[in-house]
ChimeraX commands (.cxc) that place a marker at each C-alpha (Angstrom):
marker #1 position 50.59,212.53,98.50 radius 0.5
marker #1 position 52.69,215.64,98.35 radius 0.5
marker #1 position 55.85,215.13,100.31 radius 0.5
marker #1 position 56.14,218.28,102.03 radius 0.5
marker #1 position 53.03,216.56,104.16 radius 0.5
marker #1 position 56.14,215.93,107.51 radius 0.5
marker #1 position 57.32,219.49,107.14 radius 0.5
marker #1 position 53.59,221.03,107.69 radius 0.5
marker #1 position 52.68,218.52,110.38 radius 0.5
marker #1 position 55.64,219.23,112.52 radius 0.5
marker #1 position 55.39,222.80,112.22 radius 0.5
marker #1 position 51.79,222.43,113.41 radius 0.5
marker #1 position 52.77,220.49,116.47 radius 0.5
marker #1 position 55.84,222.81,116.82 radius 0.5
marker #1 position 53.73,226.03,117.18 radius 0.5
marker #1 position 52.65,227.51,120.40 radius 0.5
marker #1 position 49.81,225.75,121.34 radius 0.5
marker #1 position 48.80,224.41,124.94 radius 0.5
marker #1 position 46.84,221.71,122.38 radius 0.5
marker #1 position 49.91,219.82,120.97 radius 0.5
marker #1 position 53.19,219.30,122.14 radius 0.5
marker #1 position 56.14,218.15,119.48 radius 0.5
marker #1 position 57.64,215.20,119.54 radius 0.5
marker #1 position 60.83,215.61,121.76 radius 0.5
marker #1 position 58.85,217.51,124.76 radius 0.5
marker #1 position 56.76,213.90,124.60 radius 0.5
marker #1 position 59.84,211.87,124.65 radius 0.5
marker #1 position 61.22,213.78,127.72 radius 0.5
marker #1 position 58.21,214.02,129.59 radius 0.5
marker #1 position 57.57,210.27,128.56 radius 0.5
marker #1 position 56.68,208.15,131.86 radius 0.5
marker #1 position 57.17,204.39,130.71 radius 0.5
marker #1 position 59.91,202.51,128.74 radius 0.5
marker #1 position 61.70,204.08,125.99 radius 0.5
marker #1 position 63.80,202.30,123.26 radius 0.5
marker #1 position 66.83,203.45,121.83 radius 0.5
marker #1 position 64.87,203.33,118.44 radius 0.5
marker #1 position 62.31,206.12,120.03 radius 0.5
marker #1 position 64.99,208.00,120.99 radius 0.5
marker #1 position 66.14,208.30,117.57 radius 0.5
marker #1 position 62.59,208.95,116.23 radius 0.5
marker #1 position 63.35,212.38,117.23 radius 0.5
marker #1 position 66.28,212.90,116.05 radius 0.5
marker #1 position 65.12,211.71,112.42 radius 0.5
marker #1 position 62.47,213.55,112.74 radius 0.5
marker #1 position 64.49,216.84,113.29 radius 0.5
marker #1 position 66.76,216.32,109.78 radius 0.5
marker #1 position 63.46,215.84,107.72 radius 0.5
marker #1 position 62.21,218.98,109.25 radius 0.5
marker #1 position 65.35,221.13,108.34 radius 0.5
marker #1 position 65.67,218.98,104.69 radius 0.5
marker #1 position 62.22,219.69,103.89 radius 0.5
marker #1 position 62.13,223.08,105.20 radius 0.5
marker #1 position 65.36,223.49,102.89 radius 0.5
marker #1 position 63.49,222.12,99.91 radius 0.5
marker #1 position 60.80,224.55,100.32 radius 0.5
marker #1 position 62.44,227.44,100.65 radius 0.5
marker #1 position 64.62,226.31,97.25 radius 0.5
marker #1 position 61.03,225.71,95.95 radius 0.5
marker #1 position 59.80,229.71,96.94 radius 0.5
marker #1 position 63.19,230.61,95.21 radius 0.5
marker #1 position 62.67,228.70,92.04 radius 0.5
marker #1 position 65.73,226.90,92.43 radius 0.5
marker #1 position 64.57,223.52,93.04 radius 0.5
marker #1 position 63.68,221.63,89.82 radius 0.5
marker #1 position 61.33,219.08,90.08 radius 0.5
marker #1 position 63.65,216.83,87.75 radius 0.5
marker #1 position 65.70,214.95,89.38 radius 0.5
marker #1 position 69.39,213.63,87.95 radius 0.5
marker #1 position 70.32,209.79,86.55 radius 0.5
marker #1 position 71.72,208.21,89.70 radius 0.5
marker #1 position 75.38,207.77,88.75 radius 0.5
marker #1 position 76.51,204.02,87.89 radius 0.5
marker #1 position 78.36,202.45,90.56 radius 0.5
marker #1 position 81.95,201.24,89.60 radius 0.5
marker #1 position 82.40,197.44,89.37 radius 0.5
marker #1 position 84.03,195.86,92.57 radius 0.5
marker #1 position 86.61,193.39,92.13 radius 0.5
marker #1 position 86.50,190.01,92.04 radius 0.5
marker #1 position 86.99,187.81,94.91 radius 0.5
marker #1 position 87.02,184.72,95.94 radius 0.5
marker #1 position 83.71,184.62,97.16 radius 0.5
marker #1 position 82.35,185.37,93.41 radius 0.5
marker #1 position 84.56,182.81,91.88 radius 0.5
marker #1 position 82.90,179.93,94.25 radius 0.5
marker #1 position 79.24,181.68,93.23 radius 0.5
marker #1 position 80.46,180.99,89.77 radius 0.5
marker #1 position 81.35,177.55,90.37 radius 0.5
marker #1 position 77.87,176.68,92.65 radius 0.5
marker #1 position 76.02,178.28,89.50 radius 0.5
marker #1 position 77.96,175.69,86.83 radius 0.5
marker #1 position 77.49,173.18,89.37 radius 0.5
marker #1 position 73.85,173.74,89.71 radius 0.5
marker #1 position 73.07,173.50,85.67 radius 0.5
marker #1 position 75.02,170.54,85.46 radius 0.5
marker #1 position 72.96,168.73,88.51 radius 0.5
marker #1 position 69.65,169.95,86.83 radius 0.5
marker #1 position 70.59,168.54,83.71 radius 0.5
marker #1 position 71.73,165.21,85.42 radius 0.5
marker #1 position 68.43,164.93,86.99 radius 0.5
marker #1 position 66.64,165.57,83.74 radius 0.5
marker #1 position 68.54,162.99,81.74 radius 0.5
marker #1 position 68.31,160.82,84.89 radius 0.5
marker #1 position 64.21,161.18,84.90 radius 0.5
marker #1 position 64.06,160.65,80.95 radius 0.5
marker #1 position 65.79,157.48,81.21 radius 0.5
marker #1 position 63.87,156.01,84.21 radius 0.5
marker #1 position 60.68,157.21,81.89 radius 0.5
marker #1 position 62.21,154.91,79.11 radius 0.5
marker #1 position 62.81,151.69,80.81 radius 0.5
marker #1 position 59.32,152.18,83.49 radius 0.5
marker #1 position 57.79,152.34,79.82 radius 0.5
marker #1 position 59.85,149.44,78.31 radius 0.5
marker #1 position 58.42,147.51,81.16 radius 0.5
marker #1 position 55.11,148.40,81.16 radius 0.5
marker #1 position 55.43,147.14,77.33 radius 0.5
marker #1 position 56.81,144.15,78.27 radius 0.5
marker #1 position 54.45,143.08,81.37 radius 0.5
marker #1 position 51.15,143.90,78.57 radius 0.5
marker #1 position 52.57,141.77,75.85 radius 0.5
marker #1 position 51.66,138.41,75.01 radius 0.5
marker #1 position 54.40,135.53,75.86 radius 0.5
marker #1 position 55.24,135.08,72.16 radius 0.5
marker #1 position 55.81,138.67,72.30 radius 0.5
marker #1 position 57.99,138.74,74.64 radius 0.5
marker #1 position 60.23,136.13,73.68 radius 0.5
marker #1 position 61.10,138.74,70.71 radius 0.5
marker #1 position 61.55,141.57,72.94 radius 0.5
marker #1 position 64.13,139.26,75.33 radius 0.5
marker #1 position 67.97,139.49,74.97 radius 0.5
marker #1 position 69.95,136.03,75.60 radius 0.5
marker #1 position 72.43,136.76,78.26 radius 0.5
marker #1 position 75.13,134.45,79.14 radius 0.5
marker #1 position 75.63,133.70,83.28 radius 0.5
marker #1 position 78.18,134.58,85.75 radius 0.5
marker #1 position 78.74,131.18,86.46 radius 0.5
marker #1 position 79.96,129.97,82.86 radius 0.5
marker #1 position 82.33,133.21,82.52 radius 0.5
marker #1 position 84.02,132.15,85.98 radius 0.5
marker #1 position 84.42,128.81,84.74 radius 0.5
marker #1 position 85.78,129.59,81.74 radius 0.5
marker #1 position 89.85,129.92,80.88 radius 0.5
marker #1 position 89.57,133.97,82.52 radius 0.5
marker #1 position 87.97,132.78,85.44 radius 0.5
marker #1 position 91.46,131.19,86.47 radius 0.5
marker #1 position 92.99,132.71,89.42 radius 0.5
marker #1 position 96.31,133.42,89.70 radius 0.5
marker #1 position 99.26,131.26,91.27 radius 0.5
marker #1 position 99.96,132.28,95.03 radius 0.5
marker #1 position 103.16,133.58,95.76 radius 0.5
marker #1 position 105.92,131.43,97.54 radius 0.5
marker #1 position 106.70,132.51,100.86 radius 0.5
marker #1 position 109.35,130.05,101.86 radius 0.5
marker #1 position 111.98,132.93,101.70 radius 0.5
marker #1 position 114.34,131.31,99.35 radius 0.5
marker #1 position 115.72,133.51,96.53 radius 0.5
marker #1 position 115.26,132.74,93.11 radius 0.5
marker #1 position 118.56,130.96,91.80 radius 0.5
marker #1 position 118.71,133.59,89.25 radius 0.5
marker #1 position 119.27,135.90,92.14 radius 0.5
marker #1 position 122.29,134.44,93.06 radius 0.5
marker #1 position 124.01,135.25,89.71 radius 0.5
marker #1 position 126.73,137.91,90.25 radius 0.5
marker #1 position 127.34,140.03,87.04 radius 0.5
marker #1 position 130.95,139.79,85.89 radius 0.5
marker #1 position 134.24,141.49,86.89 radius 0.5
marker #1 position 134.60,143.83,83.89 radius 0.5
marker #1 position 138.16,143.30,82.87 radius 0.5
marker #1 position 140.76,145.76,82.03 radius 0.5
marker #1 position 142.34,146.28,78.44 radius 0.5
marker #1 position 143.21,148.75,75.93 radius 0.5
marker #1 position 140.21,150.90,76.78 radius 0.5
marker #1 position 142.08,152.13,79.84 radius 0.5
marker #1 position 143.35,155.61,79.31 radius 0.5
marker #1 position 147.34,155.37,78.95 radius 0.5
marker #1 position 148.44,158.64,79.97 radius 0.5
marker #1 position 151.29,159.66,82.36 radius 0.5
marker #1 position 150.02,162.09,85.03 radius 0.5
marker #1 position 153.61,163.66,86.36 radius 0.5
marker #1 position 153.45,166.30,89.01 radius 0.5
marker #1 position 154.78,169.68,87.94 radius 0.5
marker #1 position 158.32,169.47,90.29 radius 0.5
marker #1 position 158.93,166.58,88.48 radius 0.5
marker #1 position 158.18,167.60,84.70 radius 0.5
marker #1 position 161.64,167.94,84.05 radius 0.5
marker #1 position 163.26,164.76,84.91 radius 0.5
marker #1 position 160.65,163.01,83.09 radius 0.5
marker #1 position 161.46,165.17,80.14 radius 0.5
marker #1 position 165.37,164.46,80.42 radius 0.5
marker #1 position 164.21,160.72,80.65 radius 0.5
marker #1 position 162.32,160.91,77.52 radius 0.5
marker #1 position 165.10,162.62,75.31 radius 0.5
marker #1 position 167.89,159.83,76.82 radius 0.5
marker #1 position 165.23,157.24,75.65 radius 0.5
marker #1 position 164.97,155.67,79.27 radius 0.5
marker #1 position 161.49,156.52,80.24 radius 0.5
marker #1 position 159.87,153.37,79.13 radius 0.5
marker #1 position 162.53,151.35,80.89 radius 0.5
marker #1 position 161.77,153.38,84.31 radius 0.5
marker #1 position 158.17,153.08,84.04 radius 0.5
marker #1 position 158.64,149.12,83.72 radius 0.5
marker #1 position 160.29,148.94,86.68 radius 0.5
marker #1 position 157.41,150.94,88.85 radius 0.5
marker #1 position 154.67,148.80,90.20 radius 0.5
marker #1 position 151.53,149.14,89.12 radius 0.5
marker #1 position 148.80,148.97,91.78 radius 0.5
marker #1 position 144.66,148.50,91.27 radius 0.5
marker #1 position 145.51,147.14,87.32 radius 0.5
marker #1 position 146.59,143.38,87.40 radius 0.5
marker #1 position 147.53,142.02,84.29 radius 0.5
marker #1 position 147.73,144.95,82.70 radius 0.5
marker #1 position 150.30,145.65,79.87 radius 0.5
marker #1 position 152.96,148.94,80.26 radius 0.5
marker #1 position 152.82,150.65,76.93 radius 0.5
marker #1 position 155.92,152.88,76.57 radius 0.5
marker #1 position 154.38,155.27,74.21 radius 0.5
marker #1 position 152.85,157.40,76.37 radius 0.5
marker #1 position 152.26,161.39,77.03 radius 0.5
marker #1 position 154.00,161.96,79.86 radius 0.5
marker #1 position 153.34,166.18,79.76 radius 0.5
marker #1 position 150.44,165.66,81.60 radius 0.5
marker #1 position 150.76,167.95,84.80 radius 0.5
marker #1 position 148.69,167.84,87.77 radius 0.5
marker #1 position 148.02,171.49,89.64 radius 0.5
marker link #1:1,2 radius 0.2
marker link #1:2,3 radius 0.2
marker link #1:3,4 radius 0.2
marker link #1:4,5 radius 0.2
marker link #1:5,6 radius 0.2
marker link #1:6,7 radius 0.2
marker link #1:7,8 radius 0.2
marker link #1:8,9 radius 0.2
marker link #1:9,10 radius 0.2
marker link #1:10,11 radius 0.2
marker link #1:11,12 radius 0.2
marker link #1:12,13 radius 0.2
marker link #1:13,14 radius 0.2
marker link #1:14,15 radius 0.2
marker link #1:15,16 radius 0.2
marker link #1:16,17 radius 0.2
marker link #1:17,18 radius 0.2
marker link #1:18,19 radius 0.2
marker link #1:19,20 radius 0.2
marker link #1:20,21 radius 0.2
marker link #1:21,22 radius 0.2
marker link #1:22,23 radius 0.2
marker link #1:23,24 radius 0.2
marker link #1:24,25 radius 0.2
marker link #1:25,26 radius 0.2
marker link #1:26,27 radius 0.2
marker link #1:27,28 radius 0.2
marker link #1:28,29 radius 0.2
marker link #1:29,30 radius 0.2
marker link #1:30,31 radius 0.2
marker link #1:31,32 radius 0.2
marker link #1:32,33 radius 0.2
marker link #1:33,34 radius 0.2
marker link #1:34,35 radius 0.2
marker link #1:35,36 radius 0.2
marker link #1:36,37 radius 0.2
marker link #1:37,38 radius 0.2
marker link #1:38,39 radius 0.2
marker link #1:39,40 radius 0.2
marker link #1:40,41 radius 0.2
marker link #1:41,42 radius 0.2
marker link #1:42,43 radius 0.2
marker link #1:43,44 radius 0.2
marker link #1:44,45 radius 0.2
marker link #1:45,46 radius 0.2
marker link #1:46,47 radius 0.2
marker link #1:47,48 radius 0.2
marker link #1:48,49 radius 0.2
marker link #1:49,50 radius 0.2
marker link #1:50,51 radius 0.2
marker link #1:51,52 radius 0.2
marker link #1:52,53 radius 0.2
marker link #1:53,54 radius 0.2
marker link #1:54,55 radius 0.2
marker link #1:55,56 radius 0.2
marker link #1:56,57 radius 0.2
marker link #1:57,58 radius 0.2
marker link #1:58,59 radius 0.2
marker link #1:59,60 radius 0.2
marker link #1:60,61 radius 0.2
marker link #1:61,62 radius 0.2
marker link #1:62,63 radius 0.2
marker link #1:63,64 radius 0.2
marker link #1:64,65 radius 0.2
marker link #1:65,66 radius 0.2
marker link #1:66,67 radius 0.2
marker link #1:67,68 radius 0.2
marker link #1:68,69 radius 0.2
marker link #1:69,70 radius 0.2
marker link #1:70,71 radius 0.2
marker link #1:71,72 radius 0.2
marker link #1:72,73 radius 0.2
marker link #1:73,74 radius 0.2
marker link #1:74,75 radius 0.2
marker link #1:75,76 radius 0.2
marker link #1:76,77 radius 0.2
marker link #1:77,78 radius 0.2
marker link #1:78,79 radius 0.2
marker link #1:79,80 radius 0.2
marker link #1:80,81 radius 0.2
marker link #1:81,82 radius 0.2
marker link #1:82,83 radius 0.2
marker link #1:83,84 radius 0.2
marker link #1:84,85 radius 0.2
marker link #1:85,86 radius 0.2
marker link #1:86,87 radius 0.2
marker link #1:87,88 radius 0.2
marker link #1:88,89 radius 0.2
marker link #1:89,90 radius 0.2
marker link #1:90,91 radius 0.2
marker link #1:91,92 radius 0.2
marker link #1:92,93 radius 0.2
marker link #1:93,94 radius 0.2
marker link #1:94,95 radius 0.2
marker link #1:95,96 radius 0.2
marker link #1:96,97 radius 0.2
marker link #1:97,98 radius 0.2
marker link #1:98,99 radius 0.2
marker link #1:99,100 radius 0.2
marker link #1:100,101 radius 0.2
marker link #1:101,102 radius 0.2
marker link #1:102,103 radius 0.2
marker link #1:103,104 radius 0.2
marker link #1:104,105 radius 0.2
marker link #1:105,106 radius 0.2
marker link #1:106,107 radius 0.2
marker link #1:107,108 radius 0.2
marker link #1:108,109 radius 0.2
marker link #1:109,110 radius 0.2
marker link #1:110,111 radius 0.2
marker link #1:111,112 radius 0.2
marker link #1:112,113 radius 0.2
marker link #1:113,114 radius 0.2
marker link #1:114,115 radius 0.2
marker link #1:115,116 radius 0.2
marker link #1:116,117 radius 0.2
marker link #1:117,118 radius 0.2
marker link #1:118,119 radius 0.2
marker link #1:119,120 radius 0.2
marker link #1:120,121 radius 0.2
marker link #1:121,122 radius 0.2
marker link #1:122,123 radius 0.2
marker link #1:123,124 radius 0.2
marker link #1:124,125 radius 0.2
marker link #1:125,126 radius 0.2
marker link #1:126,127 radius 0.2
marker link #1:127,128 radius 0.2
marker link #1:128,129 radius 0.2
marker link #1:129,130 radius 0.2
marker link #1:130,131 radius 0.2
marker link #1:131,132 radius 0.2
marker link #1:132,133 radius 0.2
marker link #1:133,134 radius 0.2
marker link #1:134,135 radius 0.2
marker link #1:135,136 radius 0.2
marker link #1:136,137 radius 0.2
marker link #1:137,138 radius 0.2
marker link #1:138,139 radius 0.2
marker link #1:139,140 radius 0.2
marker link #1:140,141 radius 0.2
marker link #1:141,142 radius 0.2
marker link #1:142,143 radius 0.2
marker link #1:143,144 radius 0.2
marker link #1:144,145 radius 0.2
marker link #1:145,146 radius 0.2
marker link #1:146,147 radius 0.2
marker link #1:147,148 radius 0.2
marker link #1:148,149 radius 0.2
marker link #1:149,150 radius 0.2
marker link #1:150,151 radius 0.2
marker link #1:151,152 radius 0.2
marker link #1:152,153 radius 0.2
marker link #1:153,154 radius 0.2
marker link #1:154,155 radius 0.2
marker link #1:155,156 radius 0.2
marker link #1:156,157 radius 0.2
marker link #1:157,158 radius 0.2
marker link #1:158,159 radius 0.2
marker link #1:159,160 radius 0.2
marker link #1:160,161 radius 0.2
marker link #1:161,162 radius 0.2
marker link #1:162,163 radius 0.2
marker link #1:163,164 radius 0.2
marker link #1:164,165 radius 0.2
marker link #1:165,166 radius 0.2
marker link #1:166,167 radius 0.2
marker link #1:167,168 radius 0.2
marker link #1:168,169 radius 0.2
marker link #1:169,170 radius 0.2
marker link #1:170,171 radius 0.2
marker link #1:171,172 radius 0.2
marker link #1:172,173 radius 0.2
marker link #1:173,174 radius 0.2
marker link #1:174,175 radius 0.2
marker link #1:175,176 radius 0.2
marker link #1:176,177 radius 0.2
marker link #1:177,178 radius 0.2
marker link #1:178,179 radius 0.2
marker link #1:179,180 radius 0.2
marker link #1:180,181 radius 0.2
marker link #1:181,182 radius 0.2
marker link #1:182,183 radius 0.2
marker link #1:183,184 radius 0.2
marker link #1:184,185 radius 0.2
marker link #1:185,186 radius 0.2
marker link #1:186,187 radius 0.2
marker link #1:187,188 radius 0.2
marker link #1:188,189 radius 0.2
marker link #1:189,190 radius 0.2
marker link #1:190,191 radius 0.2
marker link #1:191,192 radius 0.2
marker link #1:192,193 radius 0.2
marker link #1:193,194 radius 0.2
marker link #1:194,195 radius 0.2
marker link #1:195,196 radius 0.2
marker link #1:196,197 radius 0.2
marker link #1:197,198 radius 0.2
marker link #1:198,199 radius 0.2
marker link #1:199,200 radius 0.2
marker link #1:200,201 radius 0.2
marker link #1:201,202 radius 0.2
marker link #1:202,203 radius 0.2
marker link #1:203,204 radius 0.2
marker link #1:204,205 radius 0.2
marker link #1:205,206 radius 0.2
marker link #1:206,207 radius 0.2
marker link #1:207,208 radius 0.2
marker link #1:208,209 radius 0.2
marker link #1:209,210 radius 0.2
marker link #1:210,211 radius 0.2
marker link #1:211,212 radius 0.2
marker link #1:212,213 radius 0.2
marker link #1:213,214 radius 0.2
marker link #1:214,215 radius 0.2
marker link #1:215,216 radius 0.2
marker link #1:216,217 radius 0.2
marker link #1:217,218 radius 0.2
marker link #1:218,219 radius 0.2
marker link #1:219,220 radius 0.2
marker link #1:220,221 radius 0.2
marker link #1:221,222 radius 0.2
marker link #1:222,223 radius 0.2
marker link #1:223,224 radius 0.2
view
């Protein structure tokens, strides 16, 4: 079917003829329903006429080859999230086929085991039995025990009433002098004159009970 068949029937019906009438003198003059859809009819009818007209004239001109050029590859589109999930549904679908194989295979296996079974003769079948021990002698066995309910009196444990011990103070306790800087002199002038330990005797010593004053101690410790 040569293609140029539209361009030569609508220049037939185009011509001036009181025979035919083209297509959008019809739609105007139409006197029952029309559809958007005929509407466009015309118009689509109108751009084949002036592309095929157009392509004929090339044709006349030898400029219109008749082989056409390799449509052009179209560049990947990105990945979405939509073509992740198709990815997953696909891995998901091979692994539920494959299920239902293996599934099918091994009902096969134990409807034929059965069938085996059920056509054997009772001395047969003896052979072709497994001993299995019951439920009822594994409950009453040493694991079947249950175990002990808890108390719920509400009375601690006496264990809980233990109290851990008082940890008591000795020579692990830092002995250093903390002095504040107004005051780093005198306690210098003490410590030359050889009085310091006697003047740290005589302060009380509060939060340490029982705990020893040791008169070698730093006192250049200052506190900013």
């Amino acid at each position: 079917r040569d293609y140029l068949e539209p361009l030569f029937r609508i220049q037939a019906h185009d011509s001036p003829n009181s025979q035919t009438r083209a297509l959008p003198d019809l739609v105007k003059s139409a006197q029952k329903y029309m559809s958007t859809e005929d509407h466009f009819t015309t118009l689509h009818e109108r751009m084949d006429h002036r592309i095929l007209r157009r392509i004929y004239h090339l044709q006349n001109a030898n400029k219109w080859s008749l082989r056409q050029m390799e449509r052009p590859k179209e560049p990947a589109p990105p990945v979405t999230h939509l073509d992740h999930m198709m990815a997953e549904l696909r891995w998901m679908r091979k692994d539920f086929k494959a299920e239902r194989k293996m599934k099918k295979s091994v009902c096969m296996w134990l409807a034929a085991r059965c069938a085996d079974w059920v056509a054997a003769a009772p001395e047969i079948r003896k052979t072709m039995q497994i001993k299995v021990k019951s439920s009822k002698a594994k409950a009453s066995g040493p694991s079947g025990e249950q175990p002990p309910d808890l108390e719920t009196s509400g009375e601690s444990a006496p264990e809980d009433d233990i109290m851990p011990t008082t940890p008591t103070y000795g020579d692990a306790v830092p002995m250093n002098l903390v002095v504040a800087p107004e005051l780093t002199g005198v306690v210098c002038n003490l410590q030359k004159a050889g009085q310091l330990g006697k003047a740290l005797q005589s302060l009380p010593i509060v939060g340490l009970p029982g705990l020893k004053q040791d008169a070698r101690m730093n006192p250049l410790n200052e506190v900013s």
